[in-house]
DONU-272189 format. One line per 4 residues: number of its first residue (from 1); for each residue x, y, z of C-alpha. Coordinates in nm, 3 decimals. Example, Ala and Ser with C-alpha at 12.3 -4.5 7.8 and 13.67 -1.06 7.14 Angstrom:
# residues 2
1	1.230/-0.450/0.780 ~ 1.367/-0.106/0.714 $
# end
This chain:
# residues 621
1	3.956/6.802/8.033 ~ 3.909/7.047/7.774 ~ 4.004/7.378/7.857 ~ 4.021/7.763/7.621 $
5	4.239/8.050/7.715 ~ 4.049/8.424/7.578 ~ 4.399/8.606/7.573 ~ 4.586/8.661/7.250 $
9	4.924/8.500/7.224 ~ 5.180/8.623/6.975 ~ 5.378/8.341/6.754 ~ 5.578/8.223/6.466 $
13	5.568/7.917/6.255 ~ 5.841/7.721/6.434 ~ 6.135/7.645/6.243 ~ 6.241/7.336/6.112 $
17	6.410/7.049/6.356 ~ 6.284/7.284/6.641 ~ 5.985/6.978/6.758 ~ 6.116/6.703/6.827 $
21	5.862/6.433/6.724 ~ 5.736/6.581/6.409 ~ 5.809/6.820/6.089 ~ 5.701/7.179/6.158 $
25	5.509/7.138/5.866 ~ 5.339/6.872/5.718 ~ 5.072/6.707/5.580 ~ 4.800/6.511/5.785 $
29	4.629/6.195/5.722 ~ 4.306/6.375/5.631 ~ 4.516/6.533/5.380 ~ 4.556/6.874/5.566 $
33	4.830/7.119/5.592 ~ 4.913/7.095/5.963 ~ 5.163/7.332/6.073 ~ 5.324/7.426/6.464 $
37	5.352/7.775/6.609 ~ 5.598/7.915/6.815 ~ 5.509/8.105/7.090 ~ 5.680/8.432/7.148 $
41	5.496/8.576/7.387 ~ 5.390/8.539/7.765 ~ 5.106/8.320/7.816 ~ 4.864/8.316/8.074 $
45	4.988/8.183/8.408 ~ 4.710/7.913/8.362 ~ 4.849/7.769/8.004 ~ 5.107/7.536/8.103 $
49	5.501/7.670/8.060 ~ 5.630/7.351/7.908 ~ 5.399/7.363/7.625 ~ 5.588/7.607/7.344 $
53	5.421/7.513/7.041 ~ 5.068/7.488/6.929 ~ 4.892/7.350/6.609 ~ 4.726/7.551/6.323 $
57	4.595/7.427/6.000 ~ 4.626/7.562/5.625 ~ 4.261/7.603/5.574 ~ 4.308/7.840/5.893 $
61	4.455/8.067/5.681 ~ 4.228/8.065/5.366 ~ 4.091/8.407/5.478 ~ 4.400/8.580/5.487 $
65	4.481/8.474/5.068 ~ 4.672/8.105/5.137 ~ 4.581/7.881/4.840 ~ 4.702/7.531/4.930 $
69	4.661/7.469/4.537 ~ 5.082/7.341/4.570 ~ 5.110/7.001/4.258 ~ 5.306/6.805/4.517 $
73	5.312/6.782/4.896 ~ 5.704/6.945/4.861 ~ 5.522/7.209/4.665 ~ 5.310/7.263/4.898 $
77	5.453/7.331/5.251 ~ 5.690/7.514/5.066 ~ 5.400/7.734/4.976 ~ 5.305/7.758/5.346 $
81	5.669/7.808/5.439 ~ 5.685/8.116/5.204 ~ 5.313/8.264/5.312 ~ 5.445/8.266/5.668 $
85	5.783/8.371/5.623 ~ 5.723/8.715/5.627 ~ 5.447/8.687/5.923 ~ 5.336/8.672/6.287 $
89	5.084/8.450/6.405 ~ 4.781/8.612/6.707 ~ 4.593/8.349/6.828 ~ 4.386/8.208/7.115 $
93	4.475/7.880/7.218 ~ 4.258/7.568/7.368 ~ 4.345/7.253/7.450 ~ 4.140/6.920/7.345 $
97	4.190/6.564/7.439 ~ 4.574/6.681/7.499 ~ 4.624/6.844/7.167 ~ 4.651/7.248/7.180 $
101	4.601/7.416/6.862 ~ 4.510/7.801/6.776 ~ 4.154/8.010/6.776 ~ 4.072/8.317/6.609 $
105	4.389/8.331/6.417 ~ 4.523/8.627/6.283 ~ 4.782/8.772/6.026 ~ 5.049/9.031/6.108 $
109	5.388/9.153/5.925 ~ 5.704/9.079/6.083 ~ 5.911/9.431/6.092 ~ 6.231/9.434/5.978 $
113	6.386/9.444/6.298 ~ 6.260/9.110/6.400 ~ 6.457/8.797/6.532 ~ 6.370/8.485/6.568 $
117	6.485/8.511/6.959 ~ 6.281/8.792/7.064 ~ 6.042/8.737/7.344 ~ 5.722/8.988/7.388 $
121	5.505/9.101/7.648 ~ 5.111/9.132/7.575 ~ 5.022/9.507/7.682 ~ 4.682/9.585/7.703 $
125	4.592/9.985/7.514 ~ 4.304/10.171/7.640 ~ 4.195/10.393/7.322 ~ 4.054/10.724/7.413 $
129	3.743/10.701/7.291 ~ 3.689/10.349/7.177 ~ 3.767/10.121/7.559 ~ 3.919/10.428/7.777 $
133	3.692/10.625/8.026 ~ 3.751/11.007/7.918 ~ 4.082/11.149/7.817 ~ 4.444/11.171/7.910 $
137	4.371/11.343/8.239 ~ 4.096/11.186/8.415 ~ 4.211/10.837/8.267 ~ 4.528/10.893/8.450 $
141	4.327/11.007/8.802 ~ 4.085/10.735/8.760 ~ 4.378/10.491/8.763 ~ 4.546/10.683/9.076 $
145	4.233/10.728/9.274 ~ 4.148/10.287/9.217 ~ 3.863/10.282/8.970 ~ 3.776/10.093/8.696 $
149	3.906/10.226/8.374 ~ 3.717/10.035/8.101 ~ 3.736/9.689/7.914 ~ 4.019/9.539/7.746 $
153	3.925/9.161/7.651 ~ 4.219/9.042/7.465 ~ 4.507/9.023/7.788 ~ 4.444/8.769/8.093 $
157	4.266/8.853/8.343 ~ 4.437/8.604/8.563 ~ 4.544/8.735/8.917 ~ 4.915/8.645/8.857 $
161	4.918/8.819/8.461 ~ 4.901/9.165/8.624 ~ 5.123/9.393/8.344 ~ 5.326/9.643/8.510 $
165	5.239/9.898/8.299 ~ 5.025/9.968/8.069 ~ 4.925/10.215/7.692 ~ 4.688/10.490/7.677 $
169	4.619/10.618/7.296 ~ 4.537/10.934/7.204 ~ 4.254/11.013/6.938 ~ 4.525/11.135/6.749 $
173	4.756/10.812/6.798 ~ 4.995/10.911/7.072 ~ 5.083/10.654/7.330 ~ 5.162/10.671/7.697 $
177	5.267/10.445/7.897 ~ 5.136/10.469/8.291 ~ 5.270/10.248/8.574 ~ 5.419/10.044/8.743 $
181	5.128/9.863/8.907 ~ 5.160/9.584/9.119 ~ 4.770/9.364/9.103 ~ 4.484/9.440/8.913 $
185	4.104/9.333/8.961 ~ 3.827/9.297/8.648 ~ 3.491/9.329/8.718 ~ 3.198/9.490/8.507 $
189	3.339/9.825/8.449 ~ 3.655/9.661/8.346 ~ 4.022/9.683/8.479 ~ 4.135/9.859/8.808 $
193	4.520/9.872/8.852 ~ 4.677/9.926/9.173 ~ 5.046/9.980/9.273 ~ 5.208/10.005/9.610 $
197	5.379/10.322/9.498 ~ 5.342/10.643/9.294 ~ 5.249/10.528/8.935 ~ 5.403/10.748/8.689 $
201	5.362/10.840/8.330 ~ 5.539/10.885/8.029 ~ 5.503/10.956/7.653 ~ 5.592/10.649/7.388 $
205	5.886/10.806/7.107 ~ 5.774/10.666/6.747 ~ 6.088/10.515/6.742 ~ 6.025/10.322/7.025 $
209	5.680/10.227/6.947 ~ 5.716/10.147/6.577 ~ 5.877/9.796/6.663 ~ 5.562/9.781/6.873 $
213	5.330/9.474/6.714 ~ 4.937/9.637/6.745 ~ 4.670/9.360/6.743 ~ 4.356/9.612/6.742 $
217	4.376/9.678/7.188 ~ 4.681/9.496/7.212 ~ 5.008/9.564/7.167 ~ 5.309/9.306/7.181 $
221	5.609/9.435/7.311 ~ 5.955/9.335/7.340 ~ 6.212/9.256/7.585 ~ 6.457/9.577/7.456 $
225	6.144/9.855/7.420 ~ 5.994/9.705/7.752 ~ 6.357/9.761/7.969 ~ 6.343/10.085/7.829 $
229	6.011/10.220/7.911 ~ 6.048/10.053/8.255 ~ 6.362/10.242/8.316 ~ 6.198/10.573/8.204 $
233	5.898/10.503/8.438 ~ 6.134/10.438/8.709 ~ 6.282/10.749/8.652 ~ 6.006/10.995/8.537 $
237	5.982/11.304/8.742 ~ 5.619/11.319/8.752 ~ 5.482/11.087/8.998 ~ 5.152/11.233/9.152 $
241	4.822/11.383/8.979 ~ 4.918/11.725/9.093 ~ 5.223/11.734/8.879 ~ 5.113/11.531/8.633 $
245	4.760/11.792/8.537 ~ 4.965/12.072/8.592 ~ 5.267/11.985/8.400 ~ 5.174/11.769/8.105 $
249	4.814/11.720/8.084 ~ 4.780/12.132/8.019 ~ 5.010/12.112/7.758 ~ 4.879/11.746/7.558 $
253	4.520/11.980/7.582 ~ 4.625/12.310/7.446 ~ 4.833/12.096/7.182 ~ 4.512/11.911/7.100 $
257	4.313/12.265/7.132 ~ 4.497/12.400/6.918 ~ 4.511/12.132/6.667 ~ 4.115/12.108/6.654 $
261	4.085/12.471/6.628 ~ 4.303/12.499/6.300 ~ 4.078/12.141/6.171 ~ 3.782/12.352/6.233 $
265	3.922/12.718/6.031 ~ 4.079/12.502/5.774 ~ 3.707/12.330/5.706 ~ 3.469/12.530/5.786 $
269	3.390/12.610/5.414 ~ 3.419/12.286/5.294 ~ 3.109/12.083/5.124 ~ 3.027/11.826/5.389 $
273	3.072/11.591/5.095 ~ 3.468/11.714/5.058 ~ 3.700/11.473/5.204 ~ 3.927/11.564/5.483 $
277	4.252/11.630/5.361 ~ 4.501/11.341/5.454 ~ 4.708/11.448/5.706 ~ 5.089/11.487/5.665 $
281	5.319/11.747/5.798 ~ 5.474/11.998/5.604 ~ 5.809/11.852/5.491 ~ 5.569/11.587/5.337 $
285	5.608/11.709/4.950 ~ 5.992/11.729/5.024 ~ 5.993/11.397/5.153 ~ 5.768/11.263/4.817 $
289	6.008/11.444/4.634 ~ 6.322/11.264/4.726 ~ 6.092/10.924/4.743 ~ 6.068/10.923/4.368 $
293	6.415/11.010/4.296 ~ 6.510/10.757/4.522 ~ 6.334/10.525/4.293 ~ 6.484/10.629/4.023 $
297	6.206/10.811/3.900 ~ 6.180/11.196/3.731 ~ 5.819/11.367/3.673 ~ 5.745/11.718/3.669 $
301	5.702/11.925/4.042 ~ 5.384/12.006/3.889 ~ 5.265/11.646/3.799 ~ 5.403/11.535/4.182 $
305	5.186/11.843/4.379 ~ 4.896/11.782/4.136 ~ 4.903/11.416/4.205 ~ 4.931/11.492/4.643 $
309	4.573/11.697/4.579 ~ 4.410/11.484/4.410 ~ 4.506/11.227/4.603 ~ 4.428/11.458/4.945 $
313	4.067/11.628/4.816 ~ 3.928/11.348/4.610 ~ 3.724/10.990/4.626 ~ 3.912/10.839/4.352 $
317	4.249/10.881/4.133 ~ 4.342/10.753/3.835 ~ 4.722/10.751/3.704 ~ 4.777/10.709/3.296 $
321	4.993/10.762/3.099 ~ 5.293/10.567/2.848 ~ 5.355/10.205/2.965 ~ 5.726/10.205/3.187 $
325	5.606/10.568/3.265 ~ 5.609/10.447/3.627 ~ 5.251/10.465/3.743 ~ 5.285/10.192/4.022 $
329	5.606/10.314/4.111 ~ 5.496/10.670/4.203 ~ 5.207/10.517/4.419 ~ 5.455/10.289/4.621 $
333	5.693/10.654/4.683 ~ 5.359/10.833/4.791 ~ 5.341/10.535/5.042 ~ 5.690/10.571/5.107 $
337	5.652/10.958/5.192 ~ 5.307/10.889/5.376 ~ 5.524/10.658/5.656 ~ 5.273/10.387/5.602 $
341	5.304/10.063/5.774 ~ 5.218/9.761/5.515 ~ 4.906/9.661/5.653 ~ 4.841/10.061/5.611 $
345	4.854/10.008/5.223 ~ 4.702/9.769/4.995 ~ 4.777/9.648/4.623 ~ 4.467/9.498/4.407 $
349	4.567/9.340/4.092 ~ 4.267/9.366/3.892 ~ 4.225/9.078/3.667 ~ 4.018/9.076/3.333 $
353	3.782/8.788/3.405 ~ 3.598/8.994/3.705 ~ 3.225/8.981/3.643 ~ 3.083/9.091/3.963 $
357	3.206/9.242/4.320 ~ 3.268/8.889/4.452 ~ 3.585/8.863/4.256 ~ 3.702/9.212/4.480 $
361	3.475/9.136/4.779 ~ 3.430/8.775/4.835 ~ 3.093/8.611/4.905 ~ 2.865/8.422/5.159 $
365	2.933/8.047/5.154 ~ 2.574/7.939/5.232 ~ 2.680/7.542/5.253 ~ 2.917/7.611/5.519 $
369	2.770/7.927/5.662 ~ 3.077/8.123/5.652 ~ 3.152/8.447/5.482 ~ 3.445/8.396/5.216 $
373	3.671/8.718/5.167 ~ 3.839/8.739/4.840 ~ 4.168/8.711/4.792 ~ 4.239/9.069/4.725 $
377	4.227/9.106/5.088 ~ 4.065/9.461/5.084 ~ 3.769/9.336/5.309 ~ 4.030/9.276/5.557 $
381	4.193/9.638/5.497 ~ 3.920/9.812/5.520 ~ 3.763/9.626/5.809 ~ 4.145/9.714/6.026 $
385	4.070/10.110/5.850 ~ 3.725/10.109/6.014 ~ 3.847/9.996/6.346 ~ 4.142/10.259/6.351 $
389	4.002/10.582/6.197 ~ 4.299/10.755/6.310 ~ 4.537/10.581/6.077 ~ 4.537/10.686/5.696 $
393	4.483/10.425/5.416 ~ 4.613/10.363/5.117 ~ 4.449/10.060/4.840 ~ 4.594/10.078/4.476 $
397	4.366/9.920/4.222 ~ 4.670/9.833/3.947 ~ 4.543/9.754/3.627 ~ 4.149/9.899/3.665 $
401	4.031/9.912/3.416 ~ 4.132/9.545/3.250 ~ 3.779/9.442/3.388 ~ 3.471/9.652/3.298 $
405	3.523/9.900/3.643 ~ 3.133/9.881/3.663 ~ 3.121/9.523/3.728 ~ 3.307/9.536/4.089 $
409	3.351/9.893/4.180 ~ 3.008/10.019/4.161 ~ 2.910/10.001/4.493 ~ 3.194/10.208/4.559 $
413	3.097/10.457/4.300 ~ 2.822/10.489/4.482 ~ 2.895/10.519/4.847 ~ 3.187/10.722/4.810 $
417	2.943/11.015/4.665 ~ 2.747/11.012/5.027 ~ 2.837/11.170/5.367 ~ 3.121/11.010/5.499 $
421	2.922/10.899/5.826 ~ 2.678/10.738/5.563 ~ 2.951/10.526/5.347 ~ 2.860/10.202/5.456 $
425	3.033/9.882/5.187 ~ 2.780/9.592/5.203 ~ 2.914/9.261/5.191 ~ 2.590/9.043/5.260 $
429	2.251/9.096/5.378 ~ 2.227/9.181/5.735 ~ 2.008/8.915/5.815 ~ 2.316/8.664/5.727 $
433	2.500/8.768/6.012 ~ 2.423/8.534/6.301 ~ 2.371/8.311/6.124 ~ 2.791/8.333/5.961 $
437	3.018/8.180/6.199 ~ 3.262/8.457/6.125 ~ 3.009/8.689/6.119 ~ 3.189/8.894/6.427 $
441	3.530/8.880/6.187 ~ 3.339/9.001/5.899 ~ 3.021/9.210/5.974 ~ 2.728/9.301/5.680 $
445	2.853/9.624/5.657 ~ 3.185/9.819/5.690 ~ 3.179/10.190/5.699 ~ 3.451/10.382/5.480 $
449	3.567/10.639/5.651 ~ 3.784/10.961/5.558 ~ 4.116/10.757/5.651 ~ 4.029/10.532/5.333 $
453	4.159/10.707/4.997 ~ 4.212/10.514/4.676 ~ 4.392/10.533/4.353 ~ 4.438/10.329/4.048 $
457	4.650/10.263/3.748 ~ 4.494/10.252/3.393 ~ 4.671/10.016/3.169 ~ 4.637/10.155/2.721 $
461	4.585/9.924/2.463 ~ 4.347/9.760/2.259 ~ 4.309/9.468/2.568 ~ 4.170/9.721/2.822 $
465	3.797/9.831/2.866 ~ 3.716/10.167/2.843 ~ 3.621/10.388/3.154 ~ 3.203/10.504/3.153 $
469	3.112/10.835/3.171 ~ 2.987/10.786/3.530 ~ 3.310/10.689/3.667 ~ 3.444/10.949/3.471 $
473	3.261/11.211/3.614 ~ 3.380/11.138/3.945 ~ 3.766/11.051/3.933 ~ 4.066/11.306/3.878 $
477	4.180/11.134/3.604 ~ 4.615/11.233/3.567 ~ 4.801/11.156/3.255 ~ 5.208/11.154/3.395 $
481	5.444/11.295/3.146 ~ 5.769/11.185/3.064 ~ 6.059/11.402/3.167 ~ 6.391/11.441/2.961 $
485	6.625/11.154/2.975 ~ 6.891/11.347/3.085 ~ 6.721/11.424/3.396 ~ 6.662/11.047/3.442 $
489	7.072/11.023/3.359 ~ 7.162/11.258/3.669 ~ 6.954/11.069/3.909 ~ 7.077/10.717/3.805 $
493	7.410/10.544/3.690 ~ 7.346/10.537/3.321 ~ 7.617/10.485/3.095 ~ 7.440/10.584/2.805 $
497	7.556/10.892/2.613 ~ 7.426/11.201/2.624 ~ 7.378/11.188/2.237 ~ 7.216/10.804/2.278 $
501	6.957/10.957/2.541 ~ 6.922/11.259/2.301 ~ 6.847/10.993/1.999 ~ 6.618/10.811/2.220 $
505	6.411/11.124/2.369 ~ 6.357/11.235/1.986 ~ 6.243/10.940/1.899 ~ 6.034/10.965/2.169 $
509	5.911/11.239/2.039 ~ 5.831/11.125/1.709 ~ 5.668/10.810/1.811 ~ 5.409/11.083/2.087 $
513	5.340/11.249/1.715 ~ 5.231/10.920/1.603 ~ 5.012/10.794/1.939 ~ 4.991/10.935/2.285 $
517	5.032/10.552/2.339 ~ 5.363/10.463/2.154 ~ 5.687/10.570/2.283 ~ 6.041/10.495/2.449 $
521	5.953/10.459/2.886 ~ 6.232/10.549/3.113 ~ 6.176/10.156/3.199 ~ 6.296/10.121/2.874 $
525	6.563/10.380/2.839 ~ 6.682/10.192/3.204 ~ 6.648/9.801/3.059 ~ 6.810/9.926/2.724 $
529	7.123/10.054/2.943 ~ 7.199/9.748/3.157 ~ 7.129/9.576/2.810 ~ 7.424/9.745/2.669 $
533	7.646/9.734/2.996 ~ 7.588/9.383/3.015 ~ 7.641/9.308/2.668 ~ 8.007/9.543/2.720 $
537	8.102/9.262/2.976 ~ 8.097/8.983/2.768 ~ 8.396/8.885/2.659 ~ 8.476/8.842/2.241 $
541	8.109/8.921/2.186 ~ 8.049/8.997/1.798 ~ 7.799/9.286/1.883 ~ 7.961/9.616/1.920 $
545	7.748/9.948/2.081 ~ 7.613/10.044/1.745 ~ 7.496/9.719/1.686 ~ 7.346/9.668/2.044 $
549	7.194/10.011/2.024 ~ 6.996/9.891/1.707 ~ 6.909/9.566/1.791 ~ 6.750/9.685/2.109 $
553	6.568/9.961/1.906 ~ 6.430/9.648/1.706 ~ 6.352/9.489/2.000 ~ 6.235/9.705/2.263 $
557	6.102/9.983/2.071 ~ 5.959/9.929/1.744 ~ 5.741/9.642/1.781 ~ 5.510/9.909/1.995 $
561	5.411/10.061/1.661 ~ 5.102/9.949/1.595 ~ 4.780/10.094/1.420 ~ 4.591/10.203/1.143 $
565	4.783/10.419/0.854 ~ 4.585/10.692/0.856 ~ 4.725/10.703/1.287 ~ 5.112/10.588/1.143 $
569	5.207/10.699/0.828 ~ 5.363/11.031/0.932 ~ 5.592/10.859/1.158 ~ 5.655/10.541/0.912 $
573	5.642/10.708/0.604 ~ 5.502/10.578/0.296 ~ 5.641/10.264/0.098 ~ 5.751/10.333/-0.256 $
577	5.743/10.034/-0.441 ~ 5.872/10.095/-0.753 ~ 6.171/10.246/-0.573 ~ 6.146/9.972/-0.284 $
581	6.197/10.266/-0.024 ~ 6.035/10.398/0.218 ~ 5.959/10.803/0.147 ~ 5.909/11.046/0.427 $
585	5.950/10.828/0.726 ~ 6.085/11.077/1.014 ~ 6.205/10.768/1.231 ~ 6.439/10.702/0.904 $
589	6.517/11.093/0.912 ~ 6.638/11.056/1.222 ~ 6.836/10.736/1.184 ~ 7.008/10.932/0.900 $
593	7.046/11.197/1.184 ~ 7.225/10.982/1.404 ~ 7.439/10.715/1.212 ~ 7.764/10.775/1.400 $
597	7.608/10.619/1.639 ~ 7.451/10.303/1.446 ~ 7.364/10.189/1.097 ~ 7.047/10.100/1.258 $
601	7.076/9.822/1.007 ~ 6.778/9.572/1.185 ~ 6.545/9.867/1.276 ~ 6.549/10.032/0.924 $
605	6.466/9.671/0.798 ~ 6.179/9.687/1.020 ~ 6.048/10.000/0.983 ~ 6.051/9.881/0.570 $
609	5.834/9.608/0.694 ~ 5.603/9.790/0.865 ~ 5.551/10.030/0.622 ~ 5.506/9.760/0.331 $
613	5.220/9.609/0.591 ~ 5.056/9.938/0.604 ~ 5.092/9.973/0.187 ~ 4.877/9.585/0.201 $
617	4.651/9.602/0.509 ~ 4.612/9.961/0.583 ~ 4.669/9.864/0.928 ~ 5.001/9.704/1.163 $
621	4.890/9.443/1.396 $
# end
């Protein structure tokens, strides 16, 4: 008999040798990845104990970005083995002629805490707001006094699955946990928990509930964070409504009070078209601060503050600036100082070949009625954003404008100019979505809320498209300066001098006089370095430091100069044929400047070249 189970069960892809009548992965006779998950967590009562794998199938996992595109069938479970490697699997199981295999399958990271021995307990979370009746305070009566406290369809409802305790979330993301309870009865209004004793309650420490694994109302926890908050709840002081209104609910309310009240003052000016600032505390800029040093990165205060407001106040950011200047980089140490989780933050790689929004979006496969998410996976982002509004969001379009932005970013254009309880992203027609049969996963319409922000990297260069006057008109648009190299020197273990970084920062210099486009990136000043150290290793090599210095000048630096003469002759001087020098050239000047430190014999050859090409062309490709 064929038989489903609704609750969510946590798993990993089982490791290798751990079945033992098959390959944890491997490839069907219809040609399909086929693949075996571990379960972690506690099953329903009803799902039988002995069974500690189920099956799952590559195309299960097309949704989430898996291309089983692998040459070879090595190639490609190694390509599922690496997807998955850095993942947890929530499912629903079922069962079919003896075979059980996963439902609804979903994507989670692993932390960085997790072993492959760790055993979790599903815990159902009643949201304030969302699946909790009322707040803090008559949530935790309704639960002493026997009634039912509101739905929760993703744990078992199965007599003998009772939890002993359970999470209430706050609007503003705190968690509780409220037992111990001993049974528990669902009926239309939902679940009603009952204990033999005094439950009690207690507040979740981030610490503790950061190893937590969140599946929208469910969280997985495990065996070390459960002993602990079963110990505190065995121990809490405050065991009866009395004490528990007077003592802590008072306090959560005049906290949240407060909190609204200061919302309310610090908006109540505002366009309701302004977005709500993001909301960090107010070590945040010190924190962002040390984030970018500890990436090795140096920018102006200025550009770092300038870059948090924009960020904060507006619908769209755009970082440019020098190739190597560290664009991405600064967005990864915002997301660094913002505490964001992974799924919390989002990376789209634009590619030049986008024509449309399906290429960002995805599209409605009409043959197999199914809706196809991209492989960006920002329709997945922004559907989790939607569903937790209390959790800030970060996506990073790298690279915008390499496509023409127009072609799949103007419906964002547009809906991020409306009210924010109007910004609706349409992904199909509406009257598609019965008719999808993951039209519940991925709904017509998701709204963008406030918690959404997004920022993007423009690439320079002849390759890139340029950015309308419409999108223009409605981005901060930030150009990141480049700081002295010194600077960069006392934050990292350079062993360049301090008269190679001066050399290098004035020919920085000179090159900015030639093109806001052209000069030498702290990625470079940092390659050239371990270039040289490296080089210093090497035993009985025939290139010295002088000669290393030039050759990486050559190599690194120089072939960036590019352009018509009338843009590079001030910089590469003029070629003098009768003489067969090159006149005027300040990069030569300051060669000449610095020869104790190289003859700069390959580079002045170059530069010769380049200004010959711009005597016969008028141009340097």
């Amino acid at each position: 008999m064929n038989q489903s189970w609704e609750p969510f069960i946590l798993g990993e892809l089982a490791e290798e040798g751990s079945i033992s009548d098959q390959q944890s992965i491997f490839i069907n006779k219809q040609n399909q990845l086929q693949f075996s998950i571990h379960i972690i967590s506690t099953p329903p009562s009803s799902f039988p104990s002995e069974q500690q794998t189920v099956t799952a199938y590559g195309n299960d996992l097309e949704e989430y970005g898996f291309e089983d595109d692998g040459d070879s069938p090595l190639e490609r479970i190694r390509k599922l083995e690496d997807f998955l490697a850095d993942k947890l699997i929530v499912f629903q199981a079922e069962q079919r002629n003896g075979y059980y295999r996963t439902q609804s399958l979903k994507l989670i990271p692993k932390k960085n805490s997790f072993v492959s021995t760790a055993a979790f307990h599903p815990i159902p979370i009643f949201k304030e707001g969302v699946n909790a009746n009322g707040s803090l305070a008559k949530f935790f009566q309704d639960l002493k006094q026997g009634a039912y406290i509101g739905r929760n369809d993703l744990i078992s409802k199965e007599e003998e699955d009772t939890p002993r305790y359970i999470l209430y979330e706050t609007r503003d993301r705190h968690y509780y946990a409220i037992g111990e309870f001993d049974q528990h009865q669902y009926a239309y209004g939902g679940f009603n928990f009952q204990s033999k004793d005094d439950i009690a309650f207690i507040p979740v420490e981030k610490d503790v509930y950061k190893e937590f694994y969140f599946s929208q109302t469910l969280a997985f926890i495990g065996d070390d964070e459960e002993d602990l908050l079963l110990n505190a709840l065995q121990s809490a002081e405050v065991k009866s409504v009395d004490e528990f209104t007077e003592q802590k609910v008072v306090e959560v309310e005049q906290v949240k009070e407060k909190e609204v009240v200061q919302q309310k003052v610090s908006t109540m000016k505002a366009s309701e078209l302004t977005p709500t600032p993001l909301p960090v505390s107010g070590d945040f800029m010190e924190r962002f601060i040390a984030a970018t040093k500890a990436r090795q990165l140096v920018y102006k205060e200025e550009d770092l503050y300038n870059f948090h407001t924009c960020l904060s106040t507006g619908k769209l950011t755009v970082l440019t600036g020098l190739s190597g200047v560290g664009k991405l980089q600064l967005i990864y140490a915002y997301k660094q100082a913002m505490a964001l989780e992974n799924h919390q933050f989002l990376t789209v790689s634009v590619k030049a070949n986008w024509l449309s929004e399906e290429a960002l979006l995805g599209y409605v496969d009409v043959t197999n009625n199914v809706y196809r998410p991209a492989t960006t996976g920002i329709v997945n982002v922004l559907i989790e954003a939607a569903k937790n509004p209390q959790q800030s969001y970060l996506i990073c379009f790298d690279g915008m404008n390499l496509a023409t932005v127009e072609h799949y970013f103007a419906q964002f254009l547009a809906i991020l100019e409306l009210p924010v309880e109007e910004r609706k992203l349409l992904l199909y027609h509406p009257d598609f979505e019965e008719k999808l049969y993951n039209g519940p996963l991925y709904p017509a319409s998701i709204p963008v809320g406030d918690n959404v922000r997004f920022v993007a990297t423009a690439q320079t260069g002849e390759h890139v498209r340029p950015f309308s006057e419409r999108l223009l008109d409605r981005v901060n648009w930030m150009t990141l300066q480049i700081e002295s190299f010194k600077k960069l020197a006392a934050i990292t273990s350079l062993s360049l001098t301090e008269t190679e970084l001066d050399f290098l920062w004035e020919l920085h210099e000179v090159l900015q006089t030639v093109s806001p486009q052209i000069g030498v990136s702290p990625r470079i000043v940092k390659e050239m370095n371990a270039y040289i150290e490296s080089l210093a290793a090497v035993k009985n090599s025939p290139i010295d430091r002088k000669k290393a210095l030039d050759l990486q000048i050559a190599q690194r630096i120089l072939p960036k100069i590019r352009g018509t003469e009338q843009l590079l002759q001030e910089g590469i001087g003029f070629y003098n044929e009768g003489e067969k020098v090159v006149d005027n050239s300040k990069i030569i000047a300051l060669f000449d400047k610095y020869a104790a430190l190289s003859h700069f014999e390959r580079s002045r050859m170059l530069v010769v070249e380049k200004a010959k090409e711009l005597v016969l062309n008028g141009y340097i490709l």
